[in-house]
C-alpha atoms as an extended CHARMM CRD file, in Angstrom:
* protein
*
       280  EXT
         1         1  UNK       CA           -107.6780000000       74.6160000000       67.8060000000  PROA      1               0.0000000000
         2         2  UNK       CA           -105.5450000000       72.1860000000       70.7240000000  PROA      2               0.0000000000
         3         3  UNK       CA           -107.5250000000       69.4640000000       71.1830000000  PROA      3               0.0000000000
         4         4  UNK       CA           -106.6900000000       67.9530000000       74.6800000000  PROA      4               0.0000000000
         5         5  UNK       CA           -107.2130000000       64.3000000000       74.9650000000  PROA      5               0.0000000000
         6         6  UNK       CA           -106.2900000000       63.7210000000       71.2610000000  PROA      6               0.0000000000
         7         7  UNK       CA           -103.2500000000       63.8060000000       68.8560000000  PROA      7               0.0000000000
         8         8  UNK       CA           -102.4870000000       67.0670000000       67.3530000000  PROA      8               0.0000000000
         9         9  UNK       CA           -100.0870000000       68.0900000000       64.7500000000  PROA      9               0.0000000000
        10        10  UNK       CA            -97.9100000000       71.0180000000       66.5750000000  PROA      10              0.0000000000
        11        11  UNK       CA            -94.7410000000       72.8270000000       65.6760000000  PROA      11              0.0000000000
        12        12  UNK       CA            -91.6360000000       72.9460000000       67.4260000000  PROA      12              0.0000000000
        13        13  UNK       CA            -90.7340000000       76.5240000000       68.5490000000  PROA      13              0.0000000000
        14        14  UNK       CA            -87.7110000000       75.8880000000       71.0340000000  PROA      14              0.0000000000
        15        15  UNK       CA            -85.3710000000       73.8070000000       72.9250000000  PROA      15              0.0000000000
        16        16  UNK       CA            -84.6860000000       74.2370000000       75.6050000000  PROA      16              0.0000000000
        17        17  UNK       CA            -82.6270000000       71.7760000000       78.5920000000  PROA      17              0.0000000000
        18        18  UNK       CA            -85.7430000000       70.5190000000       80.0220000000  PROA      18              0.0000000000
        19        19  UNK       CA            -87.2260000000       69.4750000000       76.3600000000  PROA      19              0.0000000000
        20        20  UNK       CA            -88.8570000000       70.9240000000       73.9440000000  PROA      20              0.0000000000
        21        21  UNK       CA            -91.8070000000       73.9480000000       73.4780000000  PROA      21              0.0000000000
        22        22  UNK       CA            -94.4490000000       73.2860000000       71.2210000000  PROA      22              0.0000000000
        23        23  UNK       CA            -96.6790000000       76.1520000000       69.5160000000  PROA      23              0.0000000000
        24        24  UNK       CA           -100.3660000000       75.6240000000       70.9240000000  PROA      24              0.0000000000
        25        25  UNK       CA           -101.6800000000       79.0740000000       69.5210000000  PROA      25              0.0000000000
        26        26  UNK       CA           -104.0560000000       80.5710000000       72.1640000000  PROA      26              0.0000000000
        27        27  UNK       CA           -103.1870000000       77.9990000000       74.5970000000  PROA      27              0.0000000000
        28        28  UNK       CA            -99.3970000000       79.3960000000       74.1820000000  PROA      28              0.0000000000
        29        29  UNK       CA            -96.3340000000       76.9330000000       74.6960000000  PROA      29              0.0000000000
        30        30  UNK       CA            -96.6720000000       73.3090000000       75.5980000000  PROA      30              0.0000000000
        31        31  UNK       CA            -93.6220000000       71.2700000000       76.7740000000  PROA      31              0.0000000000
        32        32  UNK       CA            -92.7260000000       67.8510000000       74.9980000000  PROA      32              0.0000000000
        33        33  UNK       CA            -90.0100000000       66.3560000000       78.0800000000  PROA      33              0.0000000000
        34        34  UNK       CA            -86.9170000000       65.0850000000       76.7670000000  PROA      34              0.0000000000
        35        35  UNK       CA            -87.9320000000       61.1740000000       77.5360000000  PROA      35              0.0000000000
        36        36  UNK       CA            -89.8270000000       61.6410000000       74.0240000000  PROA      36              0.0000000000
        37        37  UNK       CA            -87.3700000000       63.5790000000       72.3990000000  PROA      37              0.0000000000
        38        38  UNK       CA            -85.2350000000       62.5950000000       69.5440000000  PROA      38              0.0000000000
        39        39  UNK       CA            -82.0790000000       63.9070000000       68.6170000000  PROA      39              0.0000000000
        40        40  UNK       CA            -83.1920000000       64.7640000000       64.8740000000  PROA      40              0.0000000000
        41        41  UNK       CA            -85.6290000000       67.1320000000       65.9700000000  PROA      41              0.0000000000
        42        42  UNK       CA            -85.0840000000       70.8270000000       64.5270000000  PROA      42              0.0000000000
        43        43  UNK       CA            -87.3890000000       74.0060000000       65.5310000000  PROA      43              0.0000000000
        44        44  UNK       CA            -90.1940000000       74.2110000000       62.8460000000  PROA      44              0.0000000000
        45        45  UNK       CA            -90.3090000000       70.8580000000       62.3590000000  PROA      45              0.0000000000
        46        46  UNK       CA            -94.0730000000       69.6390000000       62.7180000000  PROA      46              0.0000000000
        47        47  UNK       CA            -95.0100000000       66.6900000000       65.3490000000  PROA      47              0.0000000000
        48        48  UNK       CA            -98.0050000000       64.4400000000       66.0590000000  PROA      48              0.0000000000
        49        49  UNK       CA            -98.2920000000       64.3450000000       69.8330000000  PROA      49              0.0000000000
        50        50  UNK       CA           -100.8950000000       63.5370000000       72.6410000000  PROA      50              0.0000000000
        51        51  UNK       CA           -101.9970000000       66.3180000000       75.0250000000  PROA      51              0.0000000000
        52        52  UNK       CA           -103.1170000000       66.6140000000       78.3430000000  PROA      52              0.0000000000
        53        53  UNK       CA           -102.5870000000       67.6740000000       81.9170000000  PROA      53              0.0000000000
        54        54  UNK       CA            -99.8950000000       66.7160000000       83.6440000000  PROA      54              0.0000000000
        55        55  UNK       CA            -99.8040000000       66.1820000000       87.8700000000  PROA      55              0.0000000000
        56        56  UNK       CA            -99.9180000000       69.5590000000       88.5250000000  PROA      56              0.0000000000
        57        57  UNK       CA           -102.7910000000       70.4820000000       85.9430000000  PROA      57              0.0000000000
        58        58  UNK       CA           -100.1000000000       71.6530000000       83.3150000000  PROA      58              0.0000000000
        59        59  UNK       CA           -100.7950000000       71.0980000000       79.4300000000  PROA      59              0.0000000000
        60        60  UNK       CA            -97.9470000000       68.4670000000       78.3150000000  PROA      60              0.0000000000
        61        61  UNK       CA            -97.2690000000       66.6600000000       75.6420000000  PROA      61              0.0000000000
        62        62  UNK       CA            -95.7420000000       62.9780000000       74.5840000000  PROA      62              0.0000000000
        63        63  UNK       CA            -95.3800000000       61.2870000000       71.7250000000  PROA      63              0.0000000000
        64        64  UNK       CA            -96.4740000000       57.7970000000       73.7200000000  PROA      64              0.0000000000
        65        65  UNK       CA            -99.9500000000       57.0260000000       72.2930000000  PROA      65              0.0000000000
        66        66  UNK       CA           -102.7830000000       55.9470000000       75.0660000000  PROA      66              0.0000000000
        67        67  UNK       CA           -104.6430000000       53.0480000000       75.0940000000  PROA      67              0.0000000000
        68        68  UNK       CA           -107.9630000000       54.8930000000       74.1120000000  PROA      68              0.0000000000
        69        69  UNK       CA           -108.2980000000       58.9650000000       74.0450000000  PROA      69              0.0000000000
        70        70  UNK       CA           -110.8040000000       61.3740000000       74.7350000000  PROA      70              0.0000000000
        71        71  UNK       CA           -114.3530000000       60.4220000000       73.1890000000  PROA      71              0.0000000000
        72        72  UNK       CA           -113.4960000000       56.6900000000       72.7800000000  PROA      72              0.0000000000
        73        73  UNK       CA           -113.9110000000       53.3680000000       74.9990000000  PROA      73              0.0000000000
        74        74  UNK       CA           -111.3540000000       50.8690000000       76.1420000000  PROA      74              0.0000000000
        75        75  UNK       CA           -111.0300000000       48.1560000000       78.6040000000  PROA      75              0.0000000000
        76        76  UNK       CA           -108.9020000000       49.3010000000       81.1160000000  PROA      76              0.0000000000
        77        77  UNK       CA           -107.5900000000       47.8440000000       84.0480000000  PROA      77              0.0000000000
        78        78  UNK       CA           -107.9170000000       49.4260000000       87.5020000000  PROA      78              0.0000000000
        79        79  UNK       CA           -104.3980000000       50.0210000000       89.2950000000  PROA      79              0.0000000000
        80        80  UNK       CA           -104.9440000000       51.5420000000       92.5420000000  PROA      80              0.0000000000
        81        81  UNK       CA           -108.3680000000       53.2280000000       94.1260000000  PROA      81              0.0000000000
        82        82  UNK       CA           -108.5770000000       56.1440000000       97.0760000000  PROA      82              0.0000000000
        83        83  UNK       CA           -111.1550000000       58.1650000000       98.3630000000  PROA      83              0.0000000000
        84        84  UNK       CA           -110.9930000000       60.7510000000       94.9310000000  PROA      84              0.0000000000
        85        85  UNK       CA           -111.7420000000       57.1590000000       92.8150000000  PROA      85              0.0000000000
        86        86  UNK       CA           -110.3290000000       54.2000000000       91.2750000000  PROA      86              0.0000000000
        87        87  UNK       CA           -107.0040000000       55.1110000000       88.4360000000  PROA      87              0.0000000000
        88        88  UNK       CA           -106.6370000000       53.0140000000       85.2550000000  PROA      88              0.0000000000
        89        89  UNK       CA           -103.3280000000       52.2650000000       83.4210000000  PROA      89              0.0000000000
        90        90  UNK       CA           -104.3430000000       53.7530000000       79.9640000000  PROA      90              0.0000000000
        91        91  UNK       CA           -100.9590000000       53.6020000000       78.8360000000  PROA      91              0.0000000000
        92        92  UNK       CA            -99.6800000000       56.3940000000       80.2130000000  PROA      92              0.0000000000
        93        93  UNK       CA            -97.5550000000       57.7540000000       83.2020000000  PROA      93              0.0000000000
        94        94  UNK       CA           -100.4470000000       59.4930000000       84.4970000000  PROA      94              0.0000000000
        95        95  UNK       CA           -102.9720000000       57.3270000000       85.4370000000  PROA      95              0.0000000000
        96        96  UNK       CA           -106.6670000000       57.5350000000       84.2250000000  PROA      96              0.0000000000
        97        97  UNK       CA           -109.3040000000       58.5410000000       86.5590000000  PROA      97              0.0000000000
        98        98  UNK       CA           -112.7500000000       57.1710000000       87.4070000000  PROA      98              0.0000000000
        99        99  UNK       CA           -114.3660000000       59.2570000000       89.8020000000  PROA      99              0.0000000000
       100       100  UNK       CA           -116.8370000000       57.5160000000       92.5740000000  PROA      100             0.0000000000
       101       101  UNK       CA           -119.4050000000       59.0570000000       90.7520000000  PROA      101             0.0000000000
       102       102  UNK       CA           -118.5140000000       57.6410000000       87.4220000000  PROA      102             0.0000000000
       103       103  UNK       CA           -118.5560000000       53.6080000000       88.6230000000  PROA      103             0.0000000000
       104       104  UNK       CA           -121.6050000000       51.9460000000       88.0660000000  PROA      104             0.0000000000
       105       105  UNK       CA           -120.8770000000       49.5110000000       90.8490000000  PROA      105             0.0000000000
       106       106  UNK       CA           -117.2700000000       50.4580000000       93.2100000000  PROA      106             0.0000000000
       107       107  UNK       CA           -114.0610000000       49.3990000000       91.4810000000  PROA      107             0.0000000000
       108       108  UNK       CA           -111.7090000000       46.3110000000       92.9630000000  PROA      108             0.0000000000
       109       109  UNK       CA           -107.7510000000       46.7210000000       92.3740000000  PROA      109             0.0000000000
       110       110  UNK       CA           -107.0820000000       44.2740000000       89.6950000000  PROA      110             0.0000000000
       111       111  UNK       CA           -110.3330000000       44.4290000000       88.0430000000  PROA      111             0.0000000000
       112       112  UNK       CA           -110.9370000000       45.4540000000       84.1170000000  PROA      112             0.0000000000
       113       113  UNK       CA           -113.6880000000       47.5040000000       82.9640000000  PROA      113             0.0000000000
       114       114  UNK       CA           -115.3390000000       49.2500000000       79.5990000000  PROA      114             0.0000000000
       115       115  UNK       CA           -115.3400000000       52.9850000000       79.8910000000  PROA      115             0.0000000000
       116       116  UNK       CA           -115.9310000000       55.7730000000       78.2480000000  PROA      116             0.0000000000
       117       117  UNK       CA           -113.3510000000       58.8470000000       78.2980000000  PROA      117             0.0000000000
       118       118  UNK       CA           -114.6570000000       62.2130000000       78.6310000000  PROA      118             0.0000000000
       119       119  UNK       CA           -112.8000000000       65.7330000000       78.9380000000  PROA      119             0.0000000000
       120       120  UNK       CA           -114.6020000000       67.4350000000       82.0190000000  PROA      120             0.0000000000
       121       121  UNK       CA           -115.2460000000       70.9620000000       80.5570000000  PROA      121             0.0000000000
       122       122  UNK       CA           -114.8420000000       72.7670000000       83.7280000000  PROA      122             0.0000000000
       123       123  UNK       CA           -110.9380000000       71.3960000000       84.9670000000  PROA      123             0.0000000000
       124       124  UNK       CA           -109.7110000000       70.4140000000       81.1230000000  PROA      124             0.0000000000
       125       125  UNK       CA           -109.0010000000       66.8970000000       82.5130000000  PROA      125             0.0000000000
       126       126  UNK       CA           -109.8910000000       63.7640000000       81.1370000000  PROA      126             0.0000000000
       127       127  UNK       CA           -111.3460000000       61.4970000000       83.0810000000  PROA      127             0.0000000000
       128       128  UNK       CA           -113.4160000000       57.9390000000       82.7860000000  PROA      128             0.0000000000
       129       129  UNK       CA           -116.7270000000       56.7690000000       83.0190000000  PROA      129             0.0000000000
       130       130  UNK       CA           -118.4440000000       53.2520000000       82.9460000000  PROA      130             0.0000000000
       131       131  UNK       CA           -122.3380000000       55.1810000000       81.8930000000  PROA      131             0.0000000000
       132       132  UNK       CA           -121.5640000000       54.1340000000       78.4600000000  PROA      132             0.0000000000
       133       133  UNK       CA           -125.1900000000       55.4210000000       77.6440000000  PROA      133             0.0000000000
       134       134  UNK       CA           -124.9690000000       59.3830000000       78.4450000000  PROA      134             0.0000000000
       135       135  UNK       CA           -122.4750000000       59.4900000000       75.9170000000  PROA      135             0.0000000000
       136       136  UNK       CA           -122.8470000000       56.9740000000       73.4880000000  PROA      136             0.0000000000
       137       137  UNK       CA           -126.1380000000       57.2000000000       71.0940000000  PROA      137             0.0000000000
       138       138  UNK       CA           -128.5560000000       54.1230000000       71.5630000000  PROA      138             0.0000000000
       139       139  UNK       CA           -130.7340000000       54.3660000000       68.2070000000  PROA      139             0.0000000000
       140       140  UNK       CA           -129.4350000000       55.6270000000       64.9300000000  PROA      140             0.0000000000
       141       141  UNK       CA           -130.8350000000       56.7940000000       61.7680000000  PROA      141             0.0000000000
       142       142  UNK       CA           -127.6040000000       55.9340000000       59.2440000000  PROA      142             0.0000000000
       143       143  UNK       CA           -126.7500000000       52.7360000000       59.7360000000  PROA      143             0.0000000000
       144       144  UNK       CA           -128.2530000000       49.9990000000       57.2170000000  PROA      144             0.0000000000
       145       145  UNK       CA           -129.2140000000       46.4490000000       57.9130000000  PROA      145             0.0000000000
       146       146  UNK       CA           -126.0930000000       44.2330000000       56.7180000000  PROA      146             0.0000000000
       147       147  UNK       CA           -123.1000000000       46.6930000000       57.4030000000  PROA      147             0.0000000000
       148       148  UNK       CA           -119.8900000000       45.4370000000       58.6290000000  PROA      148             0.0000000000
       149       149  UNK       CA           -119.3480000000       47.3750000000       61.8960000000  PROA      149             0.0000000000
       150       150  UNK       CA           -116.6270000000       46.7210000000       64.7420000000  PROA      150             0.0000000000
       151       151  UNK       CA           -117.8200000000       45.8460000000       68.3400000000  PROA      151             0.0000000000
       152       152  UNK       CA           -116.1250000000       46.1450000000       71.7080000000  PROA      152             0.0000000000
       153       153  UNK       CA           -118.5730000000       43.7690000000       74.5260000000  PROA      153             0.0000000000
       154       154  UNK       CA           -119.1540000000       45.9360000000       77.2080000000  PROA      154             0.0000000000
       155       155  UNK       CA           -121.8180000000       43.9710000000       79.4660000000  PROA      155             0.0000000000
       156       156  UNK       CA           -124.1870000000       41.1770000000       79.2830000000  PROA      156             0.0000000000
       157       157  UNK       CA           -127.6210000000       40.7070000000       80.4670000000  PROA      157             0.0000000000
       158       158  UNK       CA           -129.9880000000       37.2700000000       80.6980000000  PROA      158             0.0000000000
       159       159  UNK       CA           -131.0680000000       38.6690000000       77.2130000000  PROA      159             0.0000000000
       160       160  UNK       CA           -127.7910000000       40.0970000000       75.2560000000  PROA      160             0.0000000000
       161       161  UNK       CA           -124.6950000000       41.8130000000       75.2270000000  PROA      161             0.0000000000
       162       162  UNK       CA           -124.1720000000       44.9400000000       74.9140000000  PROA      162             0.0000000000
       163       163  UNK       CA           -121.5430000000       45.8490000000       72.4640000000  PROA      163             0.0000000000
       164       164  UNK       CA           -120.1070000000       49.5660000000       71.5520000000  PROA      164             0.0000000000
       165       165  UNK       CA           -120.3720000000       49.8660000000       67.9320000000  PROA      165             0.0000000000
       166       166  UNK       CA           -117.5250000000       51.6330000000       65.9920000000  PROA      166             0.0000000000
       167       167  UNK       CA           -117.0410000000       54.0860000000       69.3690000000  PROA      167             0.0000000000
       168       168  UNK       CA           -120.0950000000       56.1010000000       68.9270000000  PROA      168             0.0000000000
       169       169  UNK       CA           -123.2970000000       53.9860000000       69.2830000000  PROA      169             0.0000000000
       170       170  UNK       CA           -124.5620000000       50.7620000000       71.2960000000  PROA      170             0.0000000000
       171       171  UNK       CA           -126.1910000000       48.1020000000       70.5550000000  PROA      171             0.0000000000
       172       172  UNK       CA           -127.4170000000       44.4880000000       71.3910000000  PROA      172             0.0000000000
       173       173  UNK       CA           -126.0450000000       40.5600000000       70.4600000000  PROA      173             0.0000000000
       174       174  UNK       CA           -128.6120000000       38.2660000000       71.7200000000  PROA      174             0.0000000000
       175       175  UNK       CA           -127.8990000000       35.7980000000       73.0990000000  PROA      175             0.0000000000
       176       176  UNK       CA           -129.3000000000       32.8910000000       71.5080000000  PROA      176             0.0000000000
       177       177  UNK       CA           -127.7850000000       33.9430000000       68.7380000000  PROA      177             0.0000000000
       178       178  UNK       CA           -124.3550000000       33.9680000000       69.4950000000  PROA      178             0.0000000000
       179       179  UNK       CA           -122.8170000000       30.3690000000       69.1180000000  PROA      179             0.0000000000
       180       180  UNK       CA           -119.4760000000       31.1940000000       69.9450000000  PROA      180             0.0000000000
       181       181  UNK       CA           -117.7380000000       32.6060000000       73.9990000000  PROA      181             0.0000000000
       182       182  UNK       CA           -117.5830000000       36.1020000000       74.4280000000  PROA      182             0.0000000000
       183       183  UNK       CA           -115.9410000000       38.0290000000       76.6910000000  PROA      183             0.0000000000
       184       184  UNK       CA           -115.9820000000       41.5070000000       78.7580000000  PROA      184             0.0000000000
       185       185  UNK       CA           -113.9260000000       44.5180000000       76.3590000000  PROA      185             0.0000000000
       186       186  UNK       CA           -113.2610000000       41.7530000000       73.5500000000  PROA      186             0.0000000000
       187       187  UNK       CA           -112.9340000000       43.1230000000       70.3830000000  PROA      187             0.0000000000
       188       188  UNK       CA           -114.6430000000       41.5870000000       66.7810000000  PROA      188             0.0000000000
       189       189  UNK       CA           -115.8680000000       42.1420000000       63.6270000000  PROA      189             0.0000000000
       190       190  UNK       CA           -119.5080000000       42.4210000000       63.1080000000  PROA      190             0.0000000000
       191       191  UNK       CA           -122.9730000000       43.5140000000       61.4270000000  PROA      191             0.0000000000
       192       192  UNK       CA           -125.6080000000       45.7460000000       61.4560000000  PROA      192             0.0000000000
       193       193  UNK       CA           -128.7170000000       42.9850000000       62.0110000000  PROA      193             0.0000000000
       194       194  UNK       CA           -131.1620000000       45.2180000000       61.8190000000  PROA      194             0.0000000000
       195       195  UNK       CA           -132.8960000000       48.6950000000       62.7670000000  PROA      195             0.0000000000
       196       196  UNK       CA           -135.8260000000       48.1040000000       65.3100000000  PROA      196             0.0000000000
       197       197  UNK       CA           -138.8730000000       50.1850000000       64.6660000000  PROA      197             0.0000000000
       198       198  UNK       CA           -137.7870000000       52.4760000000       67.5290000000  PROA      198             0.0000000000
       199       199  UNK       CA           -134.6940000000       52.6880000000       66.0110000000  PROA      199             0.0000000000
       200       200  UNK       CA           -132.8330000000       50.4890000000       68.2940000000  PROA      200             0.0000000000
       201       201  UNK       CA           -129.7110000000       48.4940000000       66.6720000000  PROA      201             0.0000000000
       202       202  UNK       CA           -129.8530000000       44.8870000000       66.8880000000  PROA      202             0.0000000000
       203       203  UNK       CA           -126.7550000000       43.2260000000       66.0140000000  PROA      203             0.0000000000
       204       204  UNK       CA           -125.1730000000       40.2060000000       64.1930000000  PROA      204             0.0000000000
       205       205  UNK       CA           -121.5340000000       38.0670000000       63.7510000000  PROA      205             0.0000000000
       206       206  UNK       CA           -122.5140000000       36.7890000000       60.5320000000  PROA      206             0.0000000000
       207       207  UNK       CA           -124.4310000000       37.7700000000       57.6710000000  PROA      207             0.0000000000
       208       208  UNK       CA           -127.3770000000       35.2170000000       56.8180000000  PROA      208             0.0000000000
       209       209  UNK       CA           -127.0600000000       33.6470000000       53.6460000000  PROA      209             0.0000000000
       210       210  UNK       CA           -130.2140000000       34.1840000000       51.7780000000  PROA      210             0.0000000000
       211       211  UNK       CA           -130.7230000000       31.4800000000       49.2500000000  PROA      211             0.0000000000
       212       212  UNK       CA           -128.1830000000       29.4320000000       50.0470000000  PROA      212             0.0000000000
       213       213  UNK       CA           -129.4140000000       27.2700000000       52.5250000000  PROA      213             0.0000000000
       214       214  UNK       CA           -129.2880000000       24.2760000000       51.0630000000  PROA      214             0.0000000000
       215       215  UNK       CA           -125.2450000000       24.9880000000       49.8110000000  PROA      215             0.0000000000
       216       216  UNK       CA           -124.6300000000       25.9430000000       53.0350000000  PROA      216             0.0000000000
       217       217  UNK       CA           -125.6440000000       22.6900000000       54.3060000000  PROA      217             0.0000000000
       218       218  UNK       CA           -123.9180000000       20.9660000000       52.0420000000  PROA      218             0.0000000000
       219       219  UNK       CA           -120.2270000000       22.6790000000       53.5230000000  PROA      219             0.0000000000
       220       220  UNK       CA           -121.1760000000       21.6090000000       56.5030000000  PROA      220             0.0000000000
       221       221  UNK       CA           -121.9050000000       17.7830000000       56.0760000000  PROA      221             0.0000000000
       222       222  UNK       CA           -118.1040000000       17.8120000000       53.7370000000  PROA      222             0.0000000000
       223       223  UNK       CA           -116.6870000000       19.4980000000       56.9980000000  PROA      223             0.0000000000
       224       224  UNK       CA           -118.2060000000       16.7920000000       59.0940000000  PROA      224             0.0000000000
       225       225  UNK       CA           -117.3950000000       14.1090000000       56.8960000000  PROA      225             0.0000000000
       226       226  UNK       CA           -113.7080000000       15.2650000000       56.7810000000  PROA      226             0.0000000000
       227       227  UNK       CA           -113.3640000000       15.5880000000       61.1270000000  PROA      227             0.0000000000
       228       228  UNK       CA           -114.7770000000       11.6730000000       60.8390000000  PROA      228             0.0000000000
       229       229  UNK       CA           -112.2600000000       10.3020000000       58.3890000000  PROA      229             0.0000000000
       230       230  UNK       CA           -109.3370000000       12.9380000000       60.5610000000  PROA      230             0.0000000000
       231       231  UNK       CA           -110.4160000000       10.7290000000       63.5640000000  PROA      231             0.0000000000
       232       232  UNK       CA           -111.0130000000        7.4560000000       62.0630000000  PROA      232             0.0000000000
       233       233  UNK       CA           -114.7710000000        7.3400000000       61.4160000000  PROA      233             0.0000000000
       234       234  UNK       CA           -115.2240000000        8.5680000000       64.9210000000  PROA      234             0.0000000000
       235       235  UNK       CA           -116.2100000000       11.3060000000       66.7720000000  PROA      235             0.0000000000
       236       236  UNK       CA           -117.6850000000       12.3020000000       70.5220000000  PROA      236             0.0000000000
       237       237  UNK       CA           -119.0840000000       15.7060000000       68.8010000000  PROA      237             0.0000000000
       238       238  UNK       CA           -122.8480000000       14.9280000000       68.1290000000  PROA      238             0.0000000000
       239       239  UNK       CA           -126.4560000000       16.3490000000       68.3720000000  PROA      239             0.0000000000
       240       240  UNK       CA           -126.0850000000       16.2510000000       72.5110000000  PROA      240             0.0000000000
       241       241  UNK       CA           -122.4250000000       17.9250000000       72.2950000000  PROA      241             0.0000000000
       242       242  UNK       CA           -122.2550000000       21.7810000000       73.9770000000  PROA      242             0.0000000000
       243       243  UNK       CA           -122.9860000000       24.3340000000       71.1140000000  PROA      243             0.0000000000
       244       244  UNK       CA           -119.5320000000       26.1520000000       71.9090000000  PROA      244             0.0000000000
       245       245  UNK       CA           -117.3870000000       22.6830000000       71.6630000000  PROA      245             0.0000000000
       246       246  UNK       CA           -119.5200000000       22.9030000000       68.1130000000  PROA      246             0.0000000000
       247       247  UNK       CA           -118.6950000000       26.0150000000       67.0550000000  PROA      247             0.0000000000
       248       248  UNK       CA           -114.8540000000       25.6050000000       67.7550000000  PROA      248             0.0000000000
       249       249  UNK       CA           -114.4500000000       22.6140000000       65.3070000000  PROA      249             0.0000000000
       250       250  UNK       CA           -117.1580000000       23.5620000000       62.1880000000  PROA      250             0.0000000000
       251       251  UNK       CA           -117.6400000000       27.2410000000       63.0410000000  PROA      251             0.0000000000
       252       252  UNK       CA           -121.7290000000       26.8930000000       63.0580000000  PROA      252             0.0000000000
       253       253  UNK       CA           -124.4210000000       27.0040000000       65.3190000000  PROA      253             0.0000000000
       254       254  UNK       CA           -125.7120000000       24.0440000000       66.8400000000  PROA      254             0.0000000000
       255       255  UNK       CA           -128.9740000000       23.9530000000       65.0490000000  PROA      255             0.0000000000
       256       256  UNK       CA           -127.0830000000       24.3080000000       61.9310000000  PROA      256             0.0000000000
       257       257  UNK       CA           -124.7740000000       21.2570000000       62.8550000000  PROA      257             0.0000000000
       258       258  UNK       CA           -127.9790000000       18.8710000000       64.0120000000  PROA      258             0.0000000000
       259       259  UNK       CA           -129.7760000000       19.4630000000       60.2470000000  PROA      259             0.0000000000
       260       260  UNK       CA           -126.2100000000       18.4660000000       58.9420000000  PROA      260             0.0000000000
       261       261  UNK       CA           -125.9870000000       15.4090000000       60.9630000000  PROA      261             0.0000000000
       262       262  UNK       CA           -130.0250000000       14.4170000000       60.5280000000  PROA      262             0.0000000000
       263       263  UNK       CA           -129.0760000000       14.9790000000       56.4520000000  PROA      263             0.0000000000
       264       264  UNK       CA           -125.7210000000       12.6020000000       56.6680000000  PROA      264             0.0000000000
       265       265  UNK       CA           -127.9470000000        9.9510000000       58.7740000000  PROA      265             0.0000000000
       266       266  UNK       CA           -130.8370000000       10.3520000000       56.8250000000  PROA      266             0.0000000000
       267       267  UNK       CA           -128.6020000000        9.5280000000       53.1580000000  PROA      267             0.0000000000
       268       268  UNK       CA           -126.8430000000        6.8620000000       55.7520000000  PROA      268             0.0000000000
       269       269  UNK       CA           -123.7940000000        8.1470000000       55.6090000000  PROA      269             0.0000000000
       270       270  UNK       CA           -123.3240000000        8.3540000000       58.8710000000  PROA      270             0.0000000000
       271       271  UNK       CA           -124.8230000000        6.6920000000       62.4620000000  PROA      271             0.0000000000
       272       272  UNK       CA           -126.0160000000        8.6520000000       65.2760000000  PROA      272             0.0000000000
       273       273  UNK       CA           -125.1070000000        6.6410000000       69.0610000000  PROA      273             0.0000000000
       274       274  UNK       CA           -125.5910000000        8.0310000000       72.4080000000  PROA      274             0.0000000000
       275       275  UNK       CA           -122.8570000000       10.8910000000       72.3760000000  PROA      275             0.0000000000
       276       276  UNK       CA           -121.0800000000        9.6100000000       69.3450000000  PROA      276             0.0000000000
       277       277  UNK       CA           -121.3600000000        9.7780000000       65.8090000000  PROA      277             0.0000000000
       278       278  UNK       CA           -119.5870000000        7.4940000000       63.3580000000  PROA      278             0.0000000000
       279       279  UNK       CA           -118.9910000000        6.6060000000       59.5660000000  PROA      279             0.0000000000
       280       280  UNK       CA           -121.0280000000        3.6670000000       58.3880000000  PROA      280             0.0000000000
């Protein structure tokens, strides 16, 4: 069955001067225009190409792969905007549309947004929405506390961000538990927290390290020691430092890095001065 909005695998049943005519079975004959073409293609050889309408609301085919297809998100950037809606460059020649209807708040030339691709089942054409949530499940019943997942941010509140987790679900990244900047439609590696009783997902960047508190403490005072010898028994990183400037140079929180410092002055390692820690 043609799948528009995706890549199918479709054989090659003629050439013709304009390109060449793809077997679509019900849907007939799709052309593939010569821009894609390559000169070592034979009929009933079998390709892997991208479908969907063309200007005129023809089925066409390239070999270009989009930015995101149909049943996926993306950050996309908005290209032009008219009284039908605002079109994103999705990687295509055809542009990407976002109906009116579709923007939670009215699109700005220029502007980048998470959205959602959908095929409208009444005109075949795919189209772009930012209501992450009528398509994208909120609670799930499969997922298990500690599983690596991938994340694209797609908003923040005073609370969290939102993150889409491996295309088909959302979830939340509090924020006082993220020590690190994150930005709108970035892209990262992260973990199933855990399952709220109303089977909400709460989300993680790093797995905690049960029983290994104390080690993990102990990497963290070498690190420091090792940035105070780099910079000659000095540094302006201390317990009054931002916690992002803190997670740049010893990749932990900064409640992590004030038990490492209170350890280090506590075995006198180390002394703690207004915004400025050195060797003793």
């Amino acid at each position: 069955m043609l799948r528009i909005g995706q890549k199918n695998a479709l054989r090659i049943v003629k050439r013709l001067p304009q390109g060449i005519y793809l077997d679509a079975g019900q849907q007939g004959e799709i052309l593939l225009p010569n821009r894609y073409i390559s000169n070592e293609l034979n009929v009933d050889d079998v390709l892997e190409v991208f479908i969907y309408l063309d200007s005129e609301d023809r089925l066409v085919a390239t070999t270009e792969t989009p930015y995101a297809m149909v049943d996926e998100c993306a950050y996309l950037k908005v290209i032009a905007v008219n009284k039908v809606g605002a079109f994103l460059d999705w990687g295509l020649q055809k542009d990407l549309l976002v109906p009116h209807r579709e923007q939670r708040h009215p699109f700005k030339v220029g502007e980048s947004h998470v959205v959602y691709l959908y095929l409208d089942e009444h005109s075949n054409r795919i189209a772009a929405t930012t209501y992450l949530d009528n398509y994208l499940e909120e609670t799930s019943f499969y997922f298990k506390e500690n599983q690596a997942v991938d994340l694209l941010i797609c908003s923040q509140s005073e609370l969290a961000y939102k993150a889409v987790i491996n295309q088909t679900h959302l979830g939340l990244l509090y924020n006082n538990e993220v020590f690190r900047p994150l930005s709108l439609g970035q892209k990262l590696k992260g973990y199933i927290k855990k399952i709220r009783a109303d089977k909400k997902i709460d989300l993680c960047l790093q797995l905690p390290k049960r029983g290994k508190k104390d080690e993990s403490l102990e990497v963290v005072k070498k690190s420091i020691m090792t940035h105070l010898i780099a910079n000659r028994g000095h540094s302006t990183l201390s317990d009054k430092s931002n916690p992002d400037e803190i997670y740049a140079t010893f990749h932990v929180s900064k409640k992590v890095f004030k038990r490492a410092l209170s350890s280090l002055y506590k075995e006198r390692v180390i002394l703690i001065e207004k915004g400025r820690v050195s060797l003793v």
